[in-house]
ChimeraX commands (.cxc) that place a marker at each C-alpha (Angstrom):
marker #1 position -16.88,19.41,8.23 radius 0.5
marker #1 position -13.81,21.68,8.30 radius 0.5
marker #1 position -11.63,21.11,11.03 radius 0.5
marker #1 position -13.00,18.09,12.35 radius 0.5
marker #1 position -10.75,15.77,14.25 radius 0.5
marker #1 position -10.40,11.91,13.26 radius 0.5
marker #1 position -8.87,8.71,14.75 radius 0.5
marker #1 position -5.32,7.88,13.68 radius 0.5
marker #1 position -4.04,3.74,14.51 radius 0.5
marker #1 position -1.16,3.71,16.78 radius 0.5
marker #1 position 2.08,3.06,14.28 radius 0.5
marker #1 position 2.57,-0.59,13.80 radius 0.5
marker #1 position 5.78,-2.54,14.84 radius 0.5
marker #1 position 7.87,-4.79,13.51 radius 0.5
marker #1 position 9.78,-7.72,14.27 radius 0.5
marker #1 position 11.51,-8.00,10.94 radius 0.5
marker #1 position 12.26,-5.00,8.75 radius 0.5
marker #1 position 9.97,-3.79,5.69 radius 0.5
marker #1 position 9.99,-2.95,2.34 radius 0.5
marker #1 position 7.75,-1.04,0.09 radius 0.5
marker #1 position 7.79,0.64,-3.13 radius 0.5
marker #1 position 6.56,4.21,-3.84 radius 0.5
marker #1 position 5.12,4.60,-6.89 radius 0.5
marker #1 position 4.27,7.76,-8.09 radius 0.5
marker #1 position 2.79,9.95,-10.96 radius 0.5
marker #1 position 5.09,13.18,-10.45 radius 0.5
marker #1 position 2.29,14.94,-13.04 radius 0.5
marker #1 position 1.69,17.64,-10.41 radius 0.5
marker #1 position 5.58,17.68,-9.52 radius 0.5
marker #1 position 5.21,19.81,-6.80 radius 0.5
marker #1 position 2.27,17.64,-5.05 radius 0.5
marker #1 position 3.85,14.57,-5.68 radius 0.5
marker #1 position 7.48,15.83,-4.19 radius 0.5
marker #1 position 5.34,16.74,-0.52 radius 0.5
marker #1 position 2.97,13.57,-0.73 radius 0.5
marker #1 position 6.87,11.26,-1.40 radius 0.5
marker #1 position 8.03,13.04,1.74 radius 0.5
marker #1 position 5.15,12.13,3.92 radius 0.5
marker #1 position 5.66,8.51,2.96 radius 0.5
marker #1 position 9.39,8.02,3.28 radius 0.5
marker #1 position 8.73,9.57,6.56 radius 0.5
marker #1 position 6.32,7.47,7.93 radius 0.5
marker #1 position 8.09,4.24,6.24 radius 0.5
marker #1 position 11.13,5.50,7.93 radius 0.5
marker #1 position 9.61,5.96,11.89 radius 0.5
marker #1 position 8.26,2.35,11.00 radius 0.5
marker #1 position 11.66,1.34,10.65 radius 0.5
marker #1 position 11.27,0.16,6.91 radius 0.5
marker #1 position 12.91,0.87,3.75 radius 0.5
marker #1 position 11.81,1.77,0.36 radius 0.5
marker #1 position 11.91,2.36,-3.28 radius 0.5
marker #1 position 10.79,4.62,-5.78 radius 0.5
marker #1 position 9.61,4.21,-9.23 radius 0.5
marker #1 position 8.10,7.17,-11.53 radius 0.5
marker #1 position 4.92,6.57,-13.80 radius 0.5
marker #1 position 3.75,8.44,-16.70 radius 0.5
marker #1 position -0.12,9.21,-14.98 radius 0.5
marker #1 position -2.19,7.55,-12.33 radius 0.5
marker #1 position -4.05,5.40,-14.82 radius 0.5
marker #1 position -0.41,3.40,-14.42 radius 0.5
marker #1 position 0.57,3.33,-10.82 radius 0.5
marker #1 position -1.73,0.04,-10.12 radius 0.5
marker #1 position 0.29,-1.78,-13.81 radius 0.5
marker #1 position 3.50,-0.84,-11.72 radius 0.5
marker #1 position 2.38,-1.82,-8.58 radius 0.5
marker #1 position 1.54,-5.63,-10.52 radius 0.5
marker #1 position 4.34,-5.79,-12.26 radius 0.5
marker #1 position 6.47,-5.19,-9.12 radius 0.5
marker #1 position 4.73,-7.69,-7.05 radius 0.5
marker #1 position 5.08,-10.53,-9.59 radius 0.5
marker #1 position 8.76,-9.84,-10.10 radius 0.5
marker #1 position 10.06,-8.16,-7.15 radius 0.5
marker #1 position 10.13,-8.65,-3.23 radius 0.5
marker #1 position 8.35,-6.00,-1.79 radius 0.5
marker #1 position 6.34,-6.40,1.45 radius 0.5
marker #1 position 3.83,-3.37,0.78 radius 0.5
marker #1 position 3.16,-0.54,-2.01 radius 0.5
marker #1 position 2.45,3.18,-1.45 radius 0.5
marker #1 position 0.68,4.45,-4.81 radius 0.5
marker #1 position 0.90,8.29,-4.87 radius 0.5
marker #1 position -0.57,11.14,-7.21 radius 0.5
marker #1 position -3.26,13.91,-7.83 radius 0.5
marker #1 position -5.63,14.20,-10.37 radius 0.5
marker #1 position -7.13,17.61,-10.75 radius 0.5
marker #1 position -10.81,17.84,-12.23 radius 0.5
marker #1 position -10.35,19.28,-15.82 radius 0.5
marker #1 position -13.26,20.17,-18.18 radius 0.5
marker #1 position -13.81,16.89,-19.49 radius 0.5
marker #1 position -14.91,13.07,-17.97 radius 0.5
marker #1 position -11.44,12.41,-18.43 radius 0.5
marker #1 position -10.94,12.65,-14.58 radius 0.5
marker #1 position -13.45,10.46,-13.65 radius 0.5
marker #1 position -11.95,7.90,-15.83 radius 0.5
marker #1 position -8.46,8.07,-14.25 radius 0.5
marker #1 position -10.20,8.25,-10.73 radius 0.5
marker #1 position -12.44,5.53,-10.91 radius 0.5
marker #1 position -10.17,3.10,-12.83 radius 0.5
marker #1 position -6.89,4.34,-10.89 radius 0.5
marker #1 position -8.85,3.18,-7.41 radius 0.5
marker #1 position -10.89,0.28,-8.54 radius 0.5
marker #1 position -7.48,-1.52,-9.79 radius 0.5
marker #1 position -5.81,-0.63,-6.85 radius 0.5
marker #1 position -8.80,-1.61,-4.75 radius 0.5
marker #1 position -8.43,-5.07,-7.05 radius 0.5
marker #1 position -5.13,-5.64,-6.48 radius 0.5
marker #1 position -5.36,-5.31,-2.82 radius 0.5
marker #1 position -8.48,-8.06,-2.63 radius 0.5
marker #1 position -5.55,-10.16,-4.10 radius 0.5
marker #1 position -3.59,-9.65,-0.86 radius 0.5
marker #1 position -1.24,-6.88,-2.50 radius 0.5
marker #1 position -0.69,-4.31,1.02 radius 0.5
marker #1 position -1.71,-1.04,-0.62 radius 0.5
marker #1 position -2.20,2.61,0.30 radius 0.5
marker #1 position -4.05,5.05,-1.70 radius 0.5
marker #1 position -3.02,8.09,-1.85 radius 0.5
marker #1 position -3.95,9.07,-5.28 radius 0.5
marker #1 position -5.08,12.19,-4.27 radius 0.5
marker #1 position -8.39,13.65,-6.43 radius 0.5
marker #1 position -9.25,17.11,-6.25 radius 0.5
marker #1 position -10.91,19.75,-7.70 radius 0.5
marker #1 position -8.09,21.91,-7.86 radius 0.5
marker #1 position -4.39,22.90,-7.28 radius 0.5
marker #1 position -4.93,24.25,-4.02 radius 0.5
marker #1 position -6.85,21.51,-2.73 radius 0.5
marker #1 position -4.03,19.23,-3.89 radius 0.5
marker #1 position -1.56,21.25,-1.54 radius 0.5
marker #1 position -2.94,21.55,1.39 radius 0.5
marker #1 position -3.99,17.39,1.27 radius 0.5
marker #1 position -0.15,16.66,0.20 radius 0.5
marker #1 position 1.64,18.65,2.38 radius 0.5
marker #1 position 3.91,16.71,4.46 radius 0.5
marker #1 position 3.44,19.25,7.95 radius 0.5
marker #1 position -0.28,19.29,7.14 radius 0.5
marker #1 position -3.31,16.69,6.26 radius 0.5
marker #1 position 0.21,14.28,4.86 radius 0.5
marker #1 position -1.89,12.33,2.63 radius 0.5
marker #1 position 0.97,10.50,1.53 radius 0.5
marker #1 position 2.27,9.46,5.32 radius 0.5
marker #1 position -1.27,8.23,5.74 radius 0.5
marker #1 position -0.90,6.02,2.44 radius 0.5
marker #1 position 2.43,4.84,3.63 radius 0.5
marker #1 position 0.39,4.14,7.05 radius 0.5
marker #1 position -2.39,1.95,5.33 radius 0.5
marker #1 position 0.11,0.06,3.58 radius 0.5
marker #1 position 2.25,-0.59,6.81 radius 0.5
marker #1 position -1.02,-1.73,8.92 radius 0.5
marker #1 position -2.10,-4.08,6.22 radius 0.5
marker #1 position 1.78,-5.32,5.62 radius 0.5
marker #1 position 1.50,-6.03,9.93 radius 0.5
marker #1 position -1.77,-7.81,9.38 radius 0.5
marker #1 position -0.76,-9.89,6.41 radius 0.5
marker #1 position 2.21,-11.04,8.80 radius 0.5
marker #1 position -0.22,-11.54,11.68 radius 0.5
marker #1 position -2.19,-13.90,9.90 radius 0.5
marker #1 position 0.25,-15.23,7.64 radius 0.5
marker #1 position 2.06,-16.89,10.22 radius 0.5
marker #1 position -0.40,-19.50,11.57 radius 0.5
marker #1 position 0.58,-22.70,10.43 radius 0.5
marker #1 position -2.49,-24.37,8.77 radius 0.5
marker #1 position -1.56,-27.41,6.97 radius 0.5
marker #1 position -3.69,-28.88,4.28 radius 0.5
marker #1 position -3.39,-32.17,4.00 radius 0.5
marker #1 position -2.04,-34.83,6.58 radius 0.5
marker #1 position 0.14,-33.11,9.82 radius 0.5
marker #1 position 2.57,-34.36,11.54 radius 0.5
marker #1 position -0.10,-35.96,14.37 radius 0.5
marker #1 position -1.68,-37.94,11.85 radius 0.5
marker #1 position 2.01,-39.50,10.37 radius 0.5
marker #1 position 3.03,-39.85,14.19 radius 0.5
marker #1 position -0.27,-41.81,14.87 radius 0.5
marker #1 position 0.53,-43.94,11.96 radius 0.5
marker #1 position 4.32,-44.78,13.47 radius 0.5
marker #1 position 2.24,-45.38,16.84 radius 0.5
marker #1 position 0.24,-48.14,14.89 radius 0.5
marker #1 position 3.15,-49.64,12.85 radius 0.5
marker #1 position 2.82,-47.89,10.03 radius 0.5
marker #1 position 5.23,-46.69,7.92 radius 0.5
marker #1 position 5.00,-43.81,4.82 radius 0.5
marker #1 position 6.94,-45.81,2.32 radius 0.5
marker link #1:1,2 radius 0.2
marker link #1:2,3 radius 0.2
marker link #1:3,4 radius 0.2
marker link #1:4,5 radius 0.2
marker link #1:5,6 radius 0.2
marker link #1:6,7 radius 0.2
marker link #1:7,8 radius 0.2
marker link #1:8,9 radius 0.2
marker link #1:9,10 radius 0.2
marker link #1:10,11 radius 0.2
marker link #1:11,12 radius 0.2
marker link #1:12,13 radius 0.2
marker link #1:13,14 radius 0.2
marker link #1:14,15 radius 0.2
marker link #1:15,16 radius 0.2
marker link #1:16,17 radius 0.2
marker link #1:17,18 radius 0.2
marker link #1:18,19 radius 0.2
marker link #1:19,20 radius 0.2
marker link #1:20,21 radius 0.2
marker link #1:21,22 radius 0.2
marker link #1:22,23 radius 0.2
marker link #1:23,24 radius 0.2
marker link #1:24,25 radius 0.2
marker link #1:25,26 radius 0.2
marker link #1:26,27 radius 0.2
marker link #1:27,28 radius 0.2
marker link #1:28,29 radius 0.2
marker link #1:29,30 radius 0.2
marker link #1:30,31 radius 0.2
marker link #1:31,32 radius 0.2
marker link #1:32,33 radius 0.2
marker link #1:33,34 radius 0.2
marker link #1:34,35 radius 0.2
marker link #1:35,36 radius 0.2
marker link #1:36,37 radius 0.2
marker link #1:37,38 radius 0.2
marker link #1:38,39 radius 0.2
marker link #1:39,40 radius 0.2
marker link #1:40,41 radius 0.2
marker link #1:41,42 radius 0.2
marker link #1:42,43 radius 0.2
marker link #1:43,44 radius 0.2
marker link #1:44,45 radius 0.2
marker link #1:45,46 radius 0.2
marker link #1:46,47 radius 0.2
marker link #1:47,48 radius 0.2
marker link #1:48,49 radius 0.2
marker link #1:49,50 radius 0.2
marker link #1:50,51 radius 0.2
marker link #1:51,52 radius 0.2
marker link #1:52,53 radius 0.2
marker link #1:53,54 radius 0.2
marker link #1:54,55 radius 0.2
marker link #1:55,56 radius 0.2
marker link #1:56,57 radius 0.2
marker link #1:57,58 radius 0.2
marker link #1:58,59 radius 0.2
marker link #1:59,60 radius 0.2
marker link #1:60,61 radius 0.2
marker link #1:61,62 radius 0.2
marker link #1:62,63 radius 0.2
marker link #1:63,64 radius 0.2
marker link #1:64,65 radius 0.2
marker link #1:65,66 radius 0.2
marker link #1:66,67 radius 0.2
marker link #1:67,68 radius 0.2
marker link #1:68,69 radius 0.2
marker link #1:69,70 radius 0.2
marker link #1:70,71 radius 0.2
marker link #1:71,72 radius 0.2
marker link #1:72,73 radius 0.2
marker link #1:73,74 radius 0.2
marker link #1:74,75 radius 0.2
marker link #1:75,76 radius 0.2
marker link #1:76,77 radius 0.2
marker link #1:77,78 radius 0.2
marker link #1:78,79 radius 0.2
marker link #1:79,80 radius 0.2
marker link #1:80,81 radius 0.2
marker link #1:81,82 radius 0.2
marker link #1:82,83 radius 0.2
marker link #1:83,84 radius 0.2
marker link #1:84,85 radius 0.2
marker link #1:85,86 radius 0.2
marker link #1:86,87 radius 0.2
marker link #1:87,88 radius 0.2
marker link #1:88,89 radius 0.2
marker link #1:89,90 radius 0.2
marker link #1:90,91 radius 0.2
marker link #1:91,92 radius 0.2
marker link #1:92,93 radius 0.2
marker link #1:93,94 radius 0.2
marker link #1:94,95 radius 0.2
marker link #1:95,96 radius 0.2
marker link #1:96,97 radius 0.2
marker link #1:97,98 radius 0.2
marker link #1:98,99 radius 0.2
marker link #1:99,100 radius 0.2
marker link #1:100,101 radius 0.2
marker link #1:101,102 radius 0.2
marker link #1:102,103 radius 0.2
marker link #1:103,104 radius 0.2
marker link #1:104,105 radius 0.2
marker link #1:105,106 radius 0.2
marker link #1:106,107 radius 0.2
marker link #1:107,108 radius 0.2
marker link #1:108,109 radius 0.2
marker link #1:109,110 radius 0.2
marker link #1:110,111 radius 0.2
marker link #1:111,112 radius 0.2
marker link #1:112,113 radius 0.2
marker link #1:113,114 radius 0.2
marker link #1:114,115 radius 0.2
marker link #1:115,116 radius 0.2
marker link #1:116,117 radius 0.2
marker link #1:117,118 radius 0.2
marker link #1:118,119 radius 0.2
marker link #1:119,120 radius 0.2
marker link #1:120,121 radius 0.2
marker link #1:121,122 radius 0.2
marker link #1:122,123 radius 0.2
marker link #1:123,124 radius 0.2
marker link #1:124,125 radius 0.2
marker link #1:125,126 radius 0.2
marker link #1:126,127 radius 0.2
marker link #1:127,128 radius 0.2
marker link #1:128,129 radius 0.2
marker link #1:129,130 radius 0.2
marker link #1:130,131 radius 0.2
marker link #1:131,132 radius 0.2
marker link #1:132,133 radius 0.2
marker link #1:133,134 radius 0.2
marker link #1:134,135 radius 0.2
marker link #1:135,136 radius 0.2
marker link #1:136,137 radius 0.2
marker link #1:137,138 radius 0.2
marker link #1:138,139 radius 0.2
marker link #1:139,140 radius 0.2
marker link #1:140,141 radius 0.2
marker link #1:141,142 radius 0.2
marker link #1:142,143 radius 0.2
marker link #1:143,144 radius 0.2
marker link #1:144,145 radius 0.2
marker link #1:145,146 radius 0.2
marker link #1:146,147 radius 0.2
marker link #1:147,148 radius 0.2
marker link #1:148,149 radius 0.2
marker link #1:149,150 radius 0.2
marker link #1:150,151 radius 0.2
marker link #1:151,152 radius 0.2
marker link #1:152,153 radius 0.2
marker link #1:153,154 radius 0.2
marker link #1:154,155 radius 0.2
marker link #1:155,156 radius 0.2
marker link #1:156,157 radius 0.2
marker link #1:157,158 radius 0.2
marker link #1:158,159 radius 0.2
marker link #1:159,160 radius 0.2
marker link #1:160,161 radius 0.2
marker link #1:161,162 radius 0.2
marker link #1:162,163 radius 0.2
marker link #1:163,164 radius 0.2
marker link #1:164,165 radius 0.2
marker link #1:165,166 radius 0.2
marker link #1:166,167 radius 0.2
marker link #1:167,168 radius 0.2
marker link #1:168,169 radius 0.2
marker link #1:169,170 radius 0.2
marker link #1:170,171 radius 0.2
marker link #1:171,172 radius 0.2
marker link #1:172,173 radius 0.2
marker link #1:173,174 radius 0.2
marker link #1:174,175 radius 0.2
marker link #1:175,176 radius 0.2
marker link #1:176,177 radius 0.2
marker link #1:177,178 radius 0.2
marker link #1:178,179 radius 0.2
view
């Protein structure tokens, strides 16, 4: 439906600053340049900070995004690019693969937004990337920075496994000691 309106979350806050890496496939140059500015943007009014790192295709954003998160300290990842339908299954490959490993990595607990863009062609691509229009890449950087909010949300509640501190004062109480 073309020109249909949709819901957009409120911008999340933060009490501590965030970080998150950009990591795009410049293959379409001139996409990925307008979907980068939508997500520095929005990463910026946030209050965050990022980084940028360059793939070869979108088949390698999600290895990036791994790698990254094993030996790096980023709080979120923005994975941007556009794949344009060609005249082989080759696009569905990098599509379907692209997305289900991102989609993998976030059920890990990885804070990801997709915006791998797929399209059927170059105009399509431009009017979905650019950064004054549908800013497919400040709505990636969006997702990321709502999940990065609810991972800190949640990831604050203290829930000890094991014995807590009530159990080893209850055991002083009685006489006992931990040695």
């Amino acid at each position: 439906m073309a020109g249909a309106s949709h819901y957009v979350l409120p911008r999340p806050e933060f009490d501590k600053p965030v970080k998150l890496l950009i990591v795009v496939a410049p293959y379409y140059k001139d996409i990925a340049d307008e979907l980068i500015a939508g997500a520095k943007a929005e990463i910026e009014a946030a209050g965050g900070t990022w980084d940028l790192v360059e793939v070869p295709g979108a088949l390698e954003v999600p290895t990036a995004i791994g790698i990254a998160a094993r030996m790096s300290n980023f709080d979120g990842y923005v994975a941007l690019g556009c794949v344009i339908r060609g005249e082989t299954t080759h696009y569905d490959t990098v599509c379907n693969d692209s997305s289900r490993a991102l989609t993998l990595l976030g059920l890990q607990g990885l804070c990801i937004g997709n915006g791998i863009l797929t399209v059927e062609n170059h105009e399509q691509a431009a009017v979905r990337a650019e950064a004054m229009g549908q800013n497919k890449g400040g709505g990636a950087a969006a997702a990321a920075l709502h999940l990065i909010a609810l991972s800190r949300k949640w990831g604050r509640a203290s829930k000890g496994v094991g014995f807590t501190g009530e159990i080893l004062l209850a055991r002083e109480g009685n006489g006992q000691t931990n040695a």
